[in-house]
N, C-alpha and C positions, 0 to 999 in steps of 0.2 A: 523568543525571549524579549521581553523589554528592554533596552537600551539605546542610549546615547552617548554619541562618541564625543569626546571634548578635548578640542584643544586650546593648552594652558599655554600663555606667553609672557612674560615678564617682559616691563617697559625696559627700554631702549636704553644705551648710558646717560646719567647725568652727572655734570658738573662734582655731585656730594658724595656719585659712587666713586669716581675716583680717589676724593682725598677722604674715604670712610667713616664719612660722615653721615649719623642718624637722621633721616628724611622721616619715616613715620607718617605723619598727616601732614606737614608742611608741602607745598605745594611748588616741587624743585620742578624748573623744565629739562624736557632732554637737549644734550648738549649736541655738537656736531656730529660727533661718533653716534650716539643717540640716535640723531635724524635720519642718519644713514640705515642705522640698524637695523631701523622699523622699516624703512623701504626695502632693507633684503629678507627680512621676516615677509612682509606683502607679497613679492613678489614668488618667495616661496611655495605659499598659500595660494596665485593665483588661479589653481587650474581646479584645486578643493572645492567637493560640495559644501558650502556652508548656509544653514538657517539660519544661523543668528550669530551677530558678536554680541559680548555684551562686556562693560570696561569699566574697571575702577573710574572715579570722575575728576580723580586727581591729574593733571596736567600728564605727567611725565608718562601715564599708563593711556591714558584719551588719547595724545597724541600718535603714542604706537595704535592704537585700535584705530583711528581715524585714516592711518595708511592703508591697511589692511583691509577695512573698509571700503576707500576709493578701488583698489586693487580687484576686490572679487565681488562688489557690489552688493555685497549681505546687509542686515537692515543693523545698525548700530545703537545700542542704548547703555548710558551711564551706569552705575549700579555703586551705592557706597557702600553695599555690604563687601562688597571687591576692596576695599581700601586696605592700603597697610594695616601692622599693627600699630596703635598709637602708642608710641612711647613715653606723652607727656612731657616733664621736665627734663627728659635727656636727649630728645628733638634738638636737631641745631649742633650739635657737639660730635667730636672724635671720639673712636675709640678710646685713643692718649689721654684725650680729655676728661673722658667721664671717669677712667683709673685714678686721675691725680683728684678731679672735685668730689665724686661721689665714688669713691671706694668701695661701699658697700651695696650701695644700688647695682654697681657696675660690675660686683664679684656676683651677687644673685639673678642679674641676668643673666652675664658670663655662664654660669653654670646652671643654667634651661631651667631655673626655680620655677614650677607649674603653676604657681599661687600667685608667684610674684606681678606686680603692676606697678611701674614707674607710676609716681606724684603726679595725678590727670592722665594718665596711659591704662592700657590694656593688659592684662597676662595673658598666660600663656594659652590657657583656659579658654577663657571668656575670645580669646583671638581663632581657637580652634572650633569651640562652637559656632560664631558669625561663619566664618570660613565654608565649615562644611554645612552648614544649612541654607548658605546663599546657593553654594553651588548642587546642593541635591534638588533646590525649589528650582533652579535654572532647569539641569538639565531633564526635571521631572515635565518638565513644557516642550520639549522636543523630539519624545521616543522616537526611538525610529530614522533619526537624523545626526547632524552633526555640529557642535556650538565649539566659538571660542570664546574662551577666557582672559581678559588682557587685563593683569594686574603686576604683584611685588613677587618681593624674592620671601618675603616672609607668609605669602601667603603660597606659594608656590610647595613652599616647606611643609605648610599644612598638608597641600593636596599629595603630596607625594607620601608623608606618613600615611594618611589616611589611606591610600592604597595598595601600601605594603604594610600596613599592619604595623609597623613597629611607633614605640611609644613615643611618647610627646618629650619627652629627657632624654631619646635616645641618641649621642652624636650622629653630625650628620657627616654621613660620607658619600653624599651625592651631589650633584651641581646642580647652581642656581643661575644659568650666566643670565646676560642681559637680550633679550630676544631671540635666546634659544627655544626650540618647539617641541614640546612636552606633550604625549599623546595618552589620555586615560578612556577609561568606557564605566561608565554608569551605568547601575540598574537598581531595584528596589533595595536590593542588598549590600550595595555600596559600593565604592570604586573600586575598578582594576587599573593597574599596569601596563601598558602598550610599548611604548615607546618616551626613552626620556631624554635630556640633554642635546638635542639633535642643532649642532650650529655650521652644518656646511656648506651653510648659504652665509656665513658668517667670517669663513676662514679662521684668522687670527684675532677678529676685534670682538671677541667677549673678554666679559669680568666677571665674576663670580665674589662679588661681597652676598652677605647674608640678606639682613636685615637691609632693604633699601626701598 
């Protein structure tokens, strides 16, 4: 059977996962916990066959793929289809924050509106399609081997609906931590399930905001 095995990593903490705040396309670096992260993510990984990383080109998710990288010496490439979702006008701001300014914007994200797109951002949609189409072209270049993924928690979102099947509005009741190791398998008929949330090369320092 044709497949590729793909593992998905969410970057490391930063600074804006902490205080819950909307990163989107803004370009937050990881913070100390962060840096650590990505080196216990690496070091997890380093005995894994890997063909290829390949990593959002946002800071926060390059710099986890660049440990990971040094570690098992797979060949590394950017990719913005890996980017968050852009959120637009709500980038920069809290939770707290976007209740009190944009109430309504903040009640239609809030409640997984499929259509909706923040003022210069992305919906839900148009996030799901980028999402699965970078990663079907990715891992349609490796049959037969094994790729990582080094992106967000919102695209991690994606990859995990898409492999259980459930919809795009449906709450999530699974984790997004921060350089936890998410294990899927590609083939022409689309992803499966492996392994998810795996942080025990992590102990205690994950975080599980959503959208980061």
């Amino acid at each position: 059977m044709d497949a590729t095995r793909i593992i998905a990593i969410r970057h490391g903490e930063t600074a804006w996962n902490v205080d819950s705040r909307l990163q989107g396309h803004l370009d937050i670096p990881l913070n100390d916990v962060g840096l650590w992260q990505a080196r216990q993510a690496a070091l997890a990984l380093a005995d894994e066959p890997i063909d290829a990383i390949y990593s959002s080109d946002l800071q926060r998710a390059w710099v986890t793929a660049q440990a990971i990288a040094e570690t098992t010496q797979a060949p590394l490439t950017a990719h913005q289809g890996l980017r968050e979702r852009s959120f637009g006008v709500l980038q920069g701001h809290t939770f707290e924050e976007l209740e009190a300014k944009e109430p309504e914007q903040a009640y239609r994200w809030r409640k997984r509106d499929p259509a909706f797109a923040p003022e210069g951002g992305e919906s839900l949609i148009a996030l799901r399609e980028r999402i699965t189409a970078t990663t079907y072209a990715l891992a349609a270049q490796h049959v037969g081997g094994q790729i990582v993924l080094v992106a967000h928690g919102g695209v991690l979102d994606v990859l995990y609906r898409a492999a259980t099947r459930q919809d795009i509005q449906a709450p999530r009741t699974w984790q997004l931590g921060n350089a936890a190791i998410n294990r899927l398998l590609w083939t022409p008929d689309g992803l499966s399930l492996v392994g998810w949330a795996d942080t025990q090369h992590l102990d205690n320092a994950v975080r599980d905001e959503n959208h980061a």
